[in-house]
Structures are given as C-alpha cells and as structure tokens.
N, C-alpha and C positions, 0 to 999 in steps of 0.2 A: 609976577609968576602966572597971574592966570592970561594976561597979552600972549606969552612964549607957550601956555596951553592951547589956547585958541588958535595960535599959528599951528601947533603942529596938528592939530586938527584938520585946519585948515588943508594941508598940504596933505595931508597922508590917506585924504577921506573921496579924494578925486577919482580913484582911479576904481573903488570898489562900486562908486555909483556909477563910474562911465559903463562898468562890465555888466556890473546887474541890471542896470538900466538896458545895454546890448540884447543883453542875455534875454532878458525879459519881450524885447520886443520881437525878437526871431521866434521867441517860444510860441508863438500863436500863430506862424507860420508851419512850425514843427509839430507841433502837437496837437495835430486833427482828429476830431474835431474840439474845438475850445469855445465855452460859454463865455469866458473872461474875457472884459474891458480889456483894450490894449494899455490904457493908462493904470489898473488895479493891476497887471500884468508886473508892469514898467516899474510901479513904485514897491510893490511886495521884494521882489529878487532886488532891484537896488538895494534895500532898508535888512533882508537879511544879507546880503553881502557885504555891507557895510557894518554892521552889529559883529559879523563872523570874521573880519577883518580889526576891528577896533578890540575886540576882547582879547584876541589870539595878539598885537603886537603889543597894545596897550597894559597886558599882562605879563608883558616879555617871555611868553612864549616861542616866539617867533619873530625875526626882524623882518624890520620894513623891507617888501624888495625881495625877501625869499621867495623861491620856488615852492614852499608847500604854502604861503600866504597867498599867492597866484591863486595855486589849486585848491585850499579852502575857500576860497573867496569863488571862484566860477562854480565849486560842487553845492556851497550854499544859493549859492541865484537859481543853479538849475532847479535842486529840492525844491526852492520855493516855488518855482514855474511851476512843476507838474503839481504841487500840491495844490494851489491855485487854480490851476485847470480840472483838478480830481473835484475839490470842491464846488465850483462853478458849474459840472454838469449836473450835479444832485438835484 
C-alpha cells in the first residue's frame, strides 16, 4: 500500500513543481523590482503549488488533469511569487 502511495505521488507531483518552479523563475523577471534569490523564488511557488495541487486531488476535490487543478496550481505559484517578492523588499 504505501509502494502504490509513493508511485502516485510520484507521478502526480511532477508537473506542479515543473510550473511553480516556471512560474517562480520568470517571476523575478516580472516583477521589478525583486529582492528575492531566484532559488527562495524557485522553491517557495514550486512548494505552494505542489501543497495546492496535492490537497485539492489528494482530497478528491478535484481530479488529476483537470482544468481548475492547472489553474489552482499556476494561481498558487503566482500568490506565492508576488508574496515573496512583497516580503523581500521590506
């Protein structure tokens, strides 16, 4: 049981790190100006996109592969960019 956890984990956890990862590293291109490390950037929006993807299918909210699991998973990376960058310039 917990082998067939780990796979879907595995598998289902790729694609919110590839975007918030994305997301995160354009955000310091976008949002001038930015205190923030491009790596504190990169890993913040990966980490909530990932949490905001894993509660919402993982709770069966939402299936894998839906159109609002796309768009809450990109609206979470963004929030996390600008809040990141909000904080960074204090």
């Amino acid at each position: 049981m917990l082998s067939l956890l780990l796979m879907w984990l595995a598998g289902t956890s790729v694609m919110p790190l590839v975007v918030g990862g994305a997301i995160g590293a354009v955000s310091l291109r976008v949002l001038r100006p930015c205190a923030s490390t491009l790596s504190r950037q990169v890993c913040r929006a990966a980490l909530a996109a990932l949490v905001t993807h894993l509660v919402l299918v993982g709770s069966g909210l939402l299936r894998d592969g839906a159109v609002l699991d796309y768009a809450s998973t990109l609206a979470a990376a963004v929030a996390a960019s600008v809040l990141t960058c909000r904080r960074a310039r204090r």
